[in-house]
GUNU-92471 format. One record per atom (N, C-alpha, C): residue number from 0; atom name; x, y, z. Coordinates in pm, whole numbers, plus 32768, in hexadecimal, padded with zeros to 4 digits. Atoms other than C-alpha are relative to their C-alpha. Example, Ala and Ser with C-alpha at 12.3 -4.5 7.8 and 13.67 -1.06 7.14 Angstrom:
BEGIN
  nr atom   px   py   pz
   0    N 8059 7F89 8000
   0   CA 84CE 7E3E 830C
   0    C 805A 8078 8000
   1    N 7FAE 7F89 7FFA
   1   CA 8557 7F96 82CA
   1    C 7FB3 806D 8049
END
This chain:
BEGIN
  nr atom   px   py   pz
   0    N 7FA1 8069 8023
   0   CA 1EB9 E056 AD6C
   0    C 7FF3 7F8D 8064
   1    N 8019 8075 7FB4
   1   CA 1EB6 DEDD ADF9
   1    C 807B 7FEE 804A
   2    N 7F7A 800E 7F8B
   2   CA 1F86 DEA4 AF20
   2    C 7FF2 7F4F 8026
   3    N 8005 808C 8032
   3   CA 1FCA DD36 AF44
   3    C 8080 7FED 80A8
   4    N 7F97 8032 7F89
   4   CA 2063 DCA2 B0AD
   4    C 7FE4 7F72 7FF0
   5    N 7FD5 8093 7FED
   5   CA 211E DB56 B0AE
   5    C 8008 7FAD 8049
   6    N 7FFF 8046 7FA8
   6   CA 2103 DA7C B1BE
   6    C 8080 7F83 7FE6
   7    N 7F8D 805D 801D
   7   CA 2262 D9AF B1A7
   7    C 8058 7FB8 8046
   8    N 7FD9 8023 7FA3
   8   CA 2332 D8CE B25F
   8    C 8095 8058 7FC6
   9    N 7F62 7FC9 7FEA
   9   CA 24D2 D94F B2A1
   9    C 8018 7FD0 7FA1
  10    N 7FCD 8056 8068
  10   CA 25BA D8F8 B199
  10    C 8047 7F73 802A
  11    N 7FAE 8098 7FB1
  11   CA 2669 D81D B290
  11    C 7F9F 7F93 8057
  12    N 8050 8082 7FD0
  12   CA 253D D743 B2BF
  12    C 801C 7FBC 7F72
  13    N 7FDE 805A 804E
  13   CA 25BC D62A B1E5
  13    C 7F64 7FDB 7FD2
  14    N 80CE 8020 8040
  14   CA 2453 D5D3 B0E1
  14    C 7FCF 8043 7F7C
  15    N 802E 7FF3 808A
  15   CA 23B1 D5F2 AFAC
  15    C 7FAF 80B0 8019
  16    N 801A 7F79 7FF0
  16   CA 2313 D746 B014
  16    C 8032 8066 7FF8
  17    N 7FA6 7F69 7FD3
  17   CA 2429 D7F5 B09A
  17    C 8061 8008 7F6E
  18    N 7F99 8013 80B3
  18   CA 24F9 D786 AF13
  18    C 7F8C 8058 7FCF
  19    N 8086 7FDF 8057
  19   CA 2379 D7E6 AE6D
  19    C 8048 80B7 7FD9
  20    N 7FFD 7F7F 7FF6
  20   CA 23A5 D966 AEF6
  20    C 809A 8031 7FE6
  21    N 7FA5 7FD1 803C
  21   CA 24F4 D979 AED8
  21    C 8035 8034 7F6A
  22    N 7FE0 7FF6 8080
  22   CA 24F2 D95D AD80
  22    C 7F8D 8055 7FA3
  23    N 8080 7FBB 8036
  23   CA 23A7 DA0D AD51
  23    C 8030 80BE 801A
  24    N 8010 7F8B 7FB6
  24   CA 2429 DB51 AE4D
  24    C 806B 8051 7F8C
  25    N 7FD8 7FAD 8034
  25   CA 2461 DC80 AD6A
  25    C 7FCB 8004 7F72
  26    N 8024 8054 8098
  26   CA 23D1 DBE9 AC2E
  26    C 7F5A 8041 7FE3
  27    N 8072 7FB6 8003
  27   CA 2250 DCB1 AC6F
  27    C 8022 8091 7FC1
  28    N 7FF8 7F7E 8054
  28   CA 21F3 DDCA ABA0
  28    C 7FAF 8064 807A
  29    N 8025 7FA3 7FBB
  29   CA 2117 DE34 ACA2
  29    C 804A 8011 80A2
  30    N 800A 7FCD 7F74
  30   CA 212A DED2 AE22
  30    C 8007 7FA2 8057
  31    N 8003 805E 7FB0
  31   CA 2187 DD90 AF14
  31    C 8066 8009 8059
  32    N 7FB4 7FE6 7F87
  32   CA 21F2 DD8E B060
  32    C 7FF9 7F52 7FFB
  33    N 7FE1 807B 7FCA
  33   CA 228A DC34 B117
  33    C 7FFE 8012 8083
  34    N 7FE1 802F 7F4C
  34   CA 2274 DBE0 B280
  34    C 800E 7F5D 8010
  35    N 7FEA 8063 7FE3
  35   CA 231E DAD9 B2ED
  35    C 7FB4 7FBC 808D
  36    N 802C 8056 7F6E
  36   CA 2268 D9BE B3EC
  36    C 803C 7F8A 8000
  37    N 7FB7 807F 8005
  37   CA 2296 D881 B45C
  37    C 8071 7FCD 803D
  38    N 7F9A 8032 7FFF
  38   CA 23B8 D7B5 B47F
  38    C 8085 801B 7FE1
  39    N 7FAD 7F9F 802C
  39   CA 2505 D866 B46E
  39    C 807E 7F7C 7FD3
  40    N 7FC5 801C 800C
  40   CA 25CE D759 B463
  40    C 7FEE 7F40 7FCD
  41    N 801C 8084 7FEA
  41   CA 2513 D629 B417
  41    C 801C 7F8D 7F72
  42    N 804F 8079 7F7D
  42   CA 251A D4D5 B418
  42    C 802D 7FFD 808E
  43    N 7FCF 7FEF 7F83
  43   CA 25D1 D54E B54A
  43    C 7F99 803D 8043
  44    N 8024 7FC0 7FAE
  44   CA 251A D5D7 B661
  44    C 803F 7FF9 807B
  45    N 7FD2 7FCA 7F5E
  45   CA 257F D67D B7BA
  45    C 7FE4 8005 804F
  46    N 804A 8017 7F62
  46   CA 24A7 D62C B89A
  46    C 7F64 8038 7FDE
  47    N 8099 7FE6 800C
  47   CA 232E D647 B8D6
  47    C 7FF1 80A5 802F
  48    N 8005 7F84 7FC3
  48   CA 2350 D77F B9AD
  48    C 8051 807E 7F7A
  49    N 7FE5 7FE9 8052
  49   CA 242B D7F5 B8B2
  49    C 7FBA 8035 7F8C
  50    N 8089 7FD7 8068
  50   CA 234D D7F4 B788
  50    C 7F68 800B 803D
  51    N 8066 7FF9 7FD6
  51   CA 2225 D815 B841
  51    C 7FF0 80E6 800E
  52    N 8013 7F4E 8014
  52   CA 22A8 D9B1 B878
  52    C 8026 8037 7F66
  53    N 7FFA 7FB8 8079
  53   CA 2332 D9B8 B71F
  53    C 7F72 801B 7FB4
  54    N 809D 7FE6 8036
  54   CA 21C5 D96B B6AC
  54    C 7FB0 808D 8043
  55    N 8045 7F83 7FBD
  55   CA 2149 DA86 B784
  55    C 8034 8075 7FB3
  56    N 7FDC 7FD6 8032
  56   CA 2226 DB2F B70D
  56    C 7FF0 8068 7F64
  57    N 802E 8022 8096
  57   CA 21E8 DB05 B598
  57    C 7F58 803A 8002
  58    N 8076 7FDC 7FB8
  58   CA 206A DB56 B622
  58    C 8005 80CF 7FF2
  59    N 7FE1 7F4F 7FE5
  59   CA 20F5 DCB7 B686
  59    C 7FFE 8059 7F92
  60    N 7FE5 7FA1 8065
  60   CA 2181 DD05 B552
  60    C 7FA0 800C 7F91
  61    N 8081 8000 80AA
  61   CA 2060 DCBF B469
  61    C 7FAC 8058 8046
  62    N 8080 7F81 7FC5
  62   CA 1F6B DD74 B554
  62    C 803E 8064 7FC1
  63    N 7FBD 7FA3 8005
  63   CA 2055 DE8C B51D
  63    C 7FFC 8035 7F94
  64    N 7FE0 7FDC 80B4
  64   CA 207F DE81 B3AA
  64    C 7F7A 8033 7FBD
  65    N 80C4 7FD2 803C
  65   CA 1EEF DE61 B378
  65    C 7FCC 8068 8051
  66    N 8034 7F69 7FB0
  66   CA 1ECA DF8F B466
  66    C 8049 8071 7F91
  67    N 7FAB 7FAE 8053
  67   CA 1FDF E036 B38C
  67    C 7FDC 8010 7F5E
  68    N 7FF8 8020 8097
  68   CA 1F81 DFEF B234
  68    C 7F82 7FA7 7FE1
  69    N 8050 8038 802E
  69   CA 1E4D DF89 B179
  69    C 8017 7F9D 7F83
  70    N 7FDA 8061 8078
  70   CA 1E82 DE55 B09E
  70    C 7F88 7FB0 7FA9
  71    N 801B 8039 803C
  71   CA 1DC6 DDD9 AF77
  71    C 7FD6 7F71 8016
  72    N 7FD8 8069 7FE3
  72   CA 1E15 DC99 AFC8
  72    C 8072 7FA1 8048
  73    N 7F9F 8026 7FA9
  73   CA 1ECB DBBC B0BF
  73    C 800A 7F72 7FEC
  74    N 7FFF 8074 8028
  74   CA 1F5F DA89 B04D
  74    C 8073 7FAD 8053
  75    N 7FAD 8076 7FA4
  75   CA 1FE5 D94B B10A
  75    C 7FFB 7F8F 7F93
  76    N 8000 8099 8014
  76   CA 2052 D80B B0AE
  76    C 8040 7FA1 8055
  77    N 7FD5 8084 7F92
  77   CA 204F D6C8 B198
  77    C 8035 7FA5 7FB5
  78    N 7FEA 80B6 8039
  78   CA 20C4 D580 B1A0
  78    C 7F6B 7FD8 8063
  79    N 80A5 8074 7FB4
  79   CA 1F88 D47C B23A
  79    C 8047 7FD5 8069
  80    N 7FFA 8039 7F72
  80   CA 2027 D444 B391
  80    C 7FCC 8043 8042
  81    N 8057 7FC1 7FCA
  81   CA 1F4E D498 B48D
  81    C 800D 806F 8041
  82    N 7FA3 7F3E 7FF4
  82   CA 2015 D5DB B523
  82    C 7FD1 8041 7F9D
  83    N 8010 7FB0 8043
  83   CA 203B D64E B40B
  83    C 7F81 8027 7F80
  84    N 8082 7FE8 8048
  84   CA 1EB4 D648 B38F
  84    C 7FE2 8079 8044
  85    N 802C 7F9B 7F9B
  85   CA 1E6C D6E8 B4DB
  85    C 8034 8063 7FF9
  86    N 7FC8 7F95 7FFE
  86   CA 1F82 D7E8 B4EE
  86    C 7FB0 8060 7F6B
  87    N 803E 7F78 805B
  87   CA 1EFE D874 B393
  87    C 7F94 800B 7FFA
  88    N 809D 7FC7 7FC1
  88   CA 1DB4 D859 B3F9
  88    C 7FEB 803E 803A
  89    N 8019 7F7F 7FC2
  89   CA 1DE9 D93D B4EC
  89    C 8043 8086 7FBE
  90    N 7FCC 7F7E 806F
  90   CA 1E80 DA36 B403
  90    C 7FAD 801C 7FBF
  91    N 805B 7FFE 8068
  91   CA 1D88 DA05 B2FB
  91    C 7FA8 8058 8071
  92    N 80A4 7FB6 7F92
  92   CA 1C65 DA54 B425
  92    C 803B 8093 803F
  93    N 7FAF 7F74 7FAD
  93   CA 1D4D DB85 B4B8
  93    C 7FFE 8069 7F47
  94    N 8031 7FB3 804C
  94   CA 1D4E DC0C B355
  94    C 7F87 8028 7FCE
  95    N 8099 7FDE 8005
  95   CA 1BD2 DBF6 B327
  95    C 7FE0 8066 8050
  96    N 8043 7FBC 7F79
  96   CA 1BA9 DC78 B485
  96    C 800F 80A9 7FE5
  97    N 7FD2 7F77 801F
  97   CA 1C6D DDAF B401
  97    C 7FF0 8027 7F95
  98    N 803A 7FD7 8068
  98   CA 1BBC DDDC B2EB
  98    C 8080 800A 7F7E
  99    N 7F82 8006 8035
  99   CA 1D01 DDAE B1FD
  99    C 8001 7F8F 7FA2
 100    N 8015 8050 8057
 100   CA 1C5F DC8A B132
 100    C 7F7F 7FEB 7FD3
END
């Protein structure tokens, strides 16, 4: 069976993403997990130091999940600011690395 991980921002990041999944989450016929990254609260942010460990963070828990669980497929969606190309670029390359895509 296809296992399917979401790459998503919080619900309380104000954005066309975090509405997208909301209204998408529960609505799959198949096997999909969500992990939330990103921006928990944004267009707010808390500081550089701040989000700089939540990103690590966020880091932790995906290693974790793709150690835990073999997924089909691992799906993100950005916006085009330059963070956030990079940040899921390094997700995208951390799921390759772990053989998980």
């Amino acid at each position: 069976m296809k296992k399917i991980l979401v790459l998503k921002p919080a619900y309380t990041a104000q954005g066309g993403i975090s509405n997208y999944y909301k209204k998408l989450e529960n609505k799959f016929t198949l096997d999909v997990e969500y992990l939330t990254r990103g921006a928990r609260t944004w267009p707010v942010h808390k500081g550089f130091l701040f989000e700089s460990f939540r990103f690590l963070s966020d880091i932790i828990k995906f290693i974790i999940k793709l150690l835990s669980n073999r997924f089909s497929v691992v799906q993100t969606s950005t916006s085009l600011g330059k963070f956030s190309l990079l940040r899921d670029g390094i997700f995208i390359i951390l799921a390759k690395l772990f053989n998980s895509i």
